[in-house]
N, C-alpha and C positions, 0 to 999 in steps of 0.2 A: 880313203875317207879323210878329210879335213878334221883337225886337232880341234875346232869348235863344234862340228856336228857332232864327234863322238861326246863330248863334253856335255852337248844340249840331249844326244838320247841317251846316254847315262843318267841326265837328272831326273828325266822324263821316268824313267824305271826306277828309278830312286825312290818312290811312294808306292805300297801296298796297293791301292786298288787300280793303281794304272798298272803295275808289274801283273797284277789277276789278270784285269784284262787285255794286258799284251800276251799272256800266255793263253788265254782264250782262243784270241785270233789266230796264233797260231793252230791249235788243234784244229780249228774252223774251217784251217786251210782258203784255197781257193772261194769256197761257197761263200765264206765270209757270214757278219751276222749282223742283224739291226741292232739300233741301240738298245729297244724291247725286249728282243730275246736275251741282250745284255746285262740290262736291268735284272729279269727276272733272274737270273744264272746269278746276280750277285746281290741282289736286293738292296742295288744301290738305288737312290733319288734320280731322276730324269735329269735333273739338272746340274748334281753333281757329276751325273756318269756324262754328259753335253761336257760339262769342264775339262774332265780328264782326258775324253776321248782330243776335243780341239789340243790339249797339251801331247799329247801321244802325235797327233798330224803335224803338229808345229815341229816336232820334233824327227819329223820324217819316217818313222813307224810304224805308223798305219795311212792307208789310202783307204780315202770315202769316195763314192759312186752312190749317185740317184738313179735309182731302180723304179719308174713309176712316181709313186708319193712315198717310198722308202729310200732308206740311207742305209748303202752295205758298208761297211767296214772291215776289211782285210790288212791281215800283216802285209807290211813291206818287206819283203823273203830279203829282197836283194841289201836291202840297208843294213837288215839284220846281221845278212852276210858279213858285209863291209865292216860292221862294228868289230864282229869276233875277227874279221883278220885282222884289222888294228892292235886290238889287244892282243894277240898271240904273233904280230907280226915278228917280234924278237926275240922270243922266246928262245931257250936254249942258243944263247949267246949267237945269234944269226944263225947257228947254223941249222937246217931242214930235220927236224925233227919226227914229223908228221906229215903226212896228205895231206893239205887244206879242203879237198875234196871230200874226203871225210868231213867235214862241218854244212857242204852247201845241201840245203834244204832240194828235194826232189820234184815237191810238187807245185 
């Protein structure tokens, strides 16, 4: 992962109700969720959760899919991935510490 994506999905989590609803998606998994079901779960405004959500996409963390007259929203597993090996790529002074296998999402 490029030293400006990590940069752009760190800031993108850097705010309360995108970090919520990026930890949403995750649970959501696969199935994913509309922005409604979104709303409701956090009793945000339609249009500030419209905001946050396009900042979370821009930032390559979530993918949206129209389903019909619906909008799914699902985490991006693999970016996510990518982020935390970034950050742990050096850890313990280069040398192998851990699995990284241990970190990758299953579903």
């Amino acid at each position: 992962m490029e030293e400006s994506a990590v940069i752009k999905a760190l800031s993108a989590l850097a705010q309360p109700n995108r970090l919520r609803v990026f930890r949403q998606l995750i649970v959501a998994g696969k199935q994913g969720m509309t922005p409604g079901a979104l709303g409701e779960a956090f009793e945000v405004a339609p249009a500030t959760l419209s905001f946050h959500l396009k900042e979370l996409l821009n930032a390559g963390l979530v993918l949206q899919e129209r389903d019909g007259r619906n909008l799914i929203y699902r985490a991006q597993v693999e970016n996510m991935n990518g982020l935390l090996a970034y950050l742990t790529d050096n850890c313990c002074q280069g040398e192998p510490c851990f699995d990284t296998t241990t970190i990758t999402c299953k579903c």
